[in-house]
MARBALUM-501875 format. One record per residue (C-alpha): residue in one letter; residue number from 1; x, y, z negated. Coordinates in nm, 2 decimals. Example, Ala and Ser with C-alpha at 12.3 -4.5 7.8 and 13.67 -1.06 7.14 Angstrom:
   res     n     east    north       up
     a     1     1.23    -0.45    -0.78
     s     2     1.37    -0.11    -0.71
END
This chain:
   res     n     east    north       up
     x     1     0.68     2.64    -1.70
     x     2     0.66     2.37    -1.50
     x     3     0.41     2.34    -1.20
     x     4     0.16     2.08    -1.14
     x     5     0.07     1.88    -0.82
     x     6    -0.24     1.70    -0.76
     x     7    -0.17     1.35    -0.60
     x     8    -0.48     1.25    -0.65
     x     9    -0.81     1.39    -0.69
     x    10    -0.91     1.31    -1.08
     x    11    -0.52     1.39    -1.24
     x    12    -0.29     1.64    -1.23
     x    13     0.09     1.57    -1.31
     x    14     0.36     1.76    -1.30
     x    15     0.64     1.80    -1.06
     x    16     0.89     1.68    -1.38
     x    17     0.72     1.38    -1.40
     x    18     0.68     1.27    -1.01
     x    19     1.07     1.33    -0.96
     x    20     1.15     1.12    -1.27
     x    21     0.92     0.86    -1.11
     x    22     1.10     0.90    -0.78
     x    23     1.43     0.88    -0.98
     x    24     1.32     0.58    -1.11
     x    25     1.21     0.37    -0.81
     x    26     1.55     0.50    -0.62
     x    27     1.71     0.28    -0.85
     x    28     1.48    -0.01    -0.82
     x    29     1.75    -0.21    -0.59
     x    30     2.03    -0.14    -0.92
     x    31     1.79    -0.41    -1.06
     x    32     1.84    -0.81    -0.95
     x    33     1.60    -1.02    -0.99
     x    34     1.70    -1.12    -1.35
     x    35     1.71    -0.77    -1.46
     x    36     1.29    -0.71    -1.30
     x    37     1.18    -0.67    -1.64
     x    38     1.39    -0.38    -1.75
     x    39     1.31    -0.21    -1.42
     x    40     0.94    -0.29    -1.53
     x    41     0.97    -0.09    -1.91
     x    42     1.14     0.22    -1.69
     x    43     0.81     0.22    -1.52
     x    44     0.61     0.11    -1.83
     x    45     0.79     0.48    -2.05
     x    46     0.69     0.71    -1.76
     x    47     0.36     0.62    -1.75
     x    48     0.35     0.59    -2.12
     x    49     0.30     0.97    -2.06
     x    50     0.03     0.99    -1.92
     x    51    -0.32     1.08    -2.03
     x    52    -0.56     0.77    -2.11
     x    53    -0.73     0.65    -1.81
     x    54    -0.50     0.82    -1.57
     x    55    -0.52     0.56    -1.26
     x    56    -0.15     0.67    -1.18
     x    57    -0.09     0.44    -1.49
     x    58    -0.23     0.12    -1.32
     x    59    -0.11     0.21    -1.00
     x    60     0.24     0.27    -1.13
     x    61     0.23    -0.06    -1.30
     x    62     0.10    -0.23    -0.99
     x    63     0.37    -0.12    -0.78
     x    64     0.65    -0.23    -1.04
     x    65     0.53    -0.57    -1.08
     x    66     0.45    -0.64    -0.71
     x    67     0.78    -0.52    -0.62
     x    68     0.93    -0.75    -0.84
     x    69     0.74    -1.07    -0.73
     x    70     0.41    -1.07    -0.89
     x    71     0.16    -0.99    -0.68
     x    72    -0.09    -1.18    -0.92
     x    73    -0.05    -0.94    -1.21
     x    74    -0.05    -0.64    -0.93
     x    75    -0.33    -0.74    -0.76
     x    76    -0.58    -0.65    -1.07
     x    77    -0.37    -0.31    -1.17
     x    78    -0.42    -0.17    -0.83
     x    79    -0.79    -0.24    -0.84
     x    80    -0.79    -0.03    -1.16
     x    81    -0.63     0.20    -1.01
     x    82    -0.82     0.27    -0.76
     x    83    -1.19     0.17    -1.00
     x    84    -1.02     0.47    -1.20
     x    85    -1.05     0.70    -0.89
     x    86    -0.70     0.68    -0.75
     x    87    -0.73     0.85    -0.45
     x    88    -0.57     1.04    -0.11
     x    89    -0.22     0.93    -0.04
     x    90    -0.19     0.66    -0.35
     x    91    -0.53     0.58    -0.33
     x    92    -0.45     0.47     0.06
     x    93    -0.12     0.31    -0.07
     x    94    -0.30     0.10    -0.33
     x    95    -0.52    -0.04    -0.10
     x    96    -0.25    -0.12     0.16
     x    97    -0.06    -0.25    -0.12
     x    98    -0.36    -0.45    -0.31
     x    99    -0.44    -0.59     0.04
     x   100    -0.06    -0.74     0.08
     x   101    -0.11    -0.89    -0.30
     x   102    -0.41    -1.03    -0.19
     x   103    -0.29    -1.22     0.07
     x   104     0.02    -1.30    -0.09
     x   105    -0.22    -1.46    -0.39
     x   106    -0.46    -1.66    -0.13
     x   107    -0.74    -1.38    -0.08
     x   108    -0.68    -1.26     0.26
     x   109    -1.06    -1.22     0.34
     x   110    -1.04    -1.02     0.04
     x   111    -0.73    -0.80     0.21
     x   112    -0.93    -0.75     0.54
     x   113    -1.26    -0.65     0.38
     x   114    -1.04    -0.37     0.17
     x   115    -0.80    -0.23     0.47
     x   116    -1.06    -0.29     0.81
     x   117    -1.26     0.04     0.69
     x   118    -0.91     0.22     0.63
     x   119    -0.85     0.16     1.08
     x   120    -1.10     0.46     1.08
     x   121    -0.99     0.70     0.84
     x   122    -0.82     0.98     0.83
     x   123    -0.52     0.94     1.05
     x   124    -0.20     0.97     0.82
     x   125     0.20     0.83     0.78
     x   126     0.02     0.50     0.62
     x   127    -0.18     0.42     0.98
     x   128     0.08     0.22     1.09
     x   129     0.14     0.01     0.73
     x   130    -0.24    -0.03     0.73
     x   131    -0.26    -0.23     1.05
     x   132     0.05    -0.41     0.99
     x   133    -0.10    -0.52     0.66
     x   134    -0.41    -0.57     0.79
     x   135    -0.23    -0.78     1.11
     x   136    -0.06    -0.99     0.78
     x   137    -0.40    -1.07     0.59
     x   138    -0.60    -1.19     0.98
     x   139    -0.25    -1.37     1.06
     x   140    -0.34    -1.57     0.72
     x   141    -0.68    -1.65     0.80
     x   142    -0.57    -1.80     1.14
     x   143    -0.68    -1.50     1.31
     x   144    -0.38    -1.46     1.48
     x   145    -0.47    -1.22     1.82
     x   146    -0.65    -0.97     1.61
     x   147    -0.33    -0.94     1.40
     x   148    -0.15    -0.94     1.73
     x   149    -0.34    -0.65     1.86
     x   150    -0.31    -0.44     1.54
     x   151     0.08    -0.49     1.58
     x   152     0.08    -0.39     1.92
     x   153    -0.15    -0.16     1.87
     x   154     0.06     0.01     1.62
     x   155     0.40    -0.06     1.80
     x   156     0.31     0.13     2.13
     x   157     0.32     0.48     2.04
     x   158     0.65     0.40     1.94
     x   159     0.77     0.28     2.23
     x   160     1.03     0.53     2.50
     x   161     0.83     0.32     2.79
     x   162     0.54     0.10     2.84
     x   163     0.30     0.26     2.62
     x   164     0.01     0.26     2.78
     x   165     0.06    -0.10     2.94
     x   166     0.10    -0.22     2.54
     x   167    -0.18    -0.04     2.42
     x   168    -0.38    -0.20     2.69
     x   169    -0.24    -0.52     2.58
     x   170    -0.36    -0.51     2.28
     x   171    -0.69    -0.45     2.33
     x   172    -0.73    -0.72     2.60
     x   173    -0.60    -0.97     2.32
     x   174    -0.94    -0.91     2.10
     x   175    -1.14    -0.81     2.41
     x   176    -1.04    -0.95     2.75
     x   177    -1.34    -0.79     2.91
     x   178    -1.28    -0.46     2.79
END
C-alpha cells in the first residue's frame, strides 16, 4: 500500500508519485536547451496523473516551463495554481516563483504586490528566496535600497561576523532615522 502525503492543503498524493517527480527534476540538467521540450512531456505524464483540478498540475507545469525559459507561459500556470488552492510549502514556492516570472516578463509591481505580504509569514527555508526575489522585482522598478536592504537583510544571519552591524545596515538603507 502506498502512503500518502499532504503537500498541500486541498490534494493528497502519494509518496510514489512525489519521488518520481523528484526523479524527474534531478535530471532536469541531462536536458540542454534544445532537448527543453522533452524534459517538459516528463513533467507533462506525471502530472497526467493527477486528479482534475489538482493545483499540483499547474504548478508542476509552471515550474517546467519557467525553468526552461518561459516565464510568460509560467507566469499564468502558477497563478492557477495557486487560484486552485496550492498551498503551504508549494503554495509559498509558487509565489516566489510567479513573482521572479513576473519580473522576468515586465510586471515587477505585480511581483512586489504578491511576495511583500510573504516578509511576514510564517518564518520557513523559503524566507531567504522571498526577499531575494522580492530584492529582484524593487531592483526592477528602480527601487534599488529597498532591494539592498532585503539582501542584506537576508545575508546577515549568515554571516561568522558582523551580523548585527549588517542587519543594522540594512535597515538604515530604507530608514536612516530608524
Amino acid at each position: 500500500m502506498l502512503s500518502r502525503v499532504r503537500l498541500c492543503e486541498s490534494e493528497p498524493v502519494n509518496d510514489d508519485w512525489e519521488k518520481r517527480v523528484d526523479a524527474a527534476w534531478a535530471t532536469f540538467d541531462e536536458y540542454p536547451e534544445e532537448r527543453a521540450a522533452e524534459f517538459r512531456a516528463v513533467i507533462d505524464a506525471l502530472v497526467a496523473e493527477l486528479p482534475d483540478g489538482s493545483p499540483l498540475d499547474p504548478f508542476e507545469r509552471a515550474c517546467a516551463w519557467d525553468s526552461t525559459g518561459h516565464s510568460d507561459k509560467a507566469a499564468p500556470l502558477y497563478r492557477e495554481a495557486i487560484a486552485n488552492g496550492l498551498s503551504g510549502y508549494k503554495g509559498r514556492r509558487a509565489k516566489i516563483q510567479l513573482s521572479s516570472s513576473l519580473r522576468n516578463i515586465g510586471q515587477a509591481e505585480e511581483g512586489v504586490k504578491l511576495l511583500t505580504p510573504e516578509l511576514d509569514a510564517p518564518s520557513d527555508e523559503l524566507d531567504d528566496a522571498v526577499r531575494a526575489t522580492l530584492a529582484l522585482c524593487l531592483s526592477s522598478l528602480g527601487r534599488d535600497r529597498e532591494g539592498l536592504s532585503l539582501v542584506l537583510g537576508a545575508l546577515a544571519p549568515h554571516l561568522p561576523r558582523y551580523q548585527r552591524s549588517m542587519a543594522n545596515y540594512a535597515r538604515a538603507l530604507v530608514d536612516p532615522e530608524g
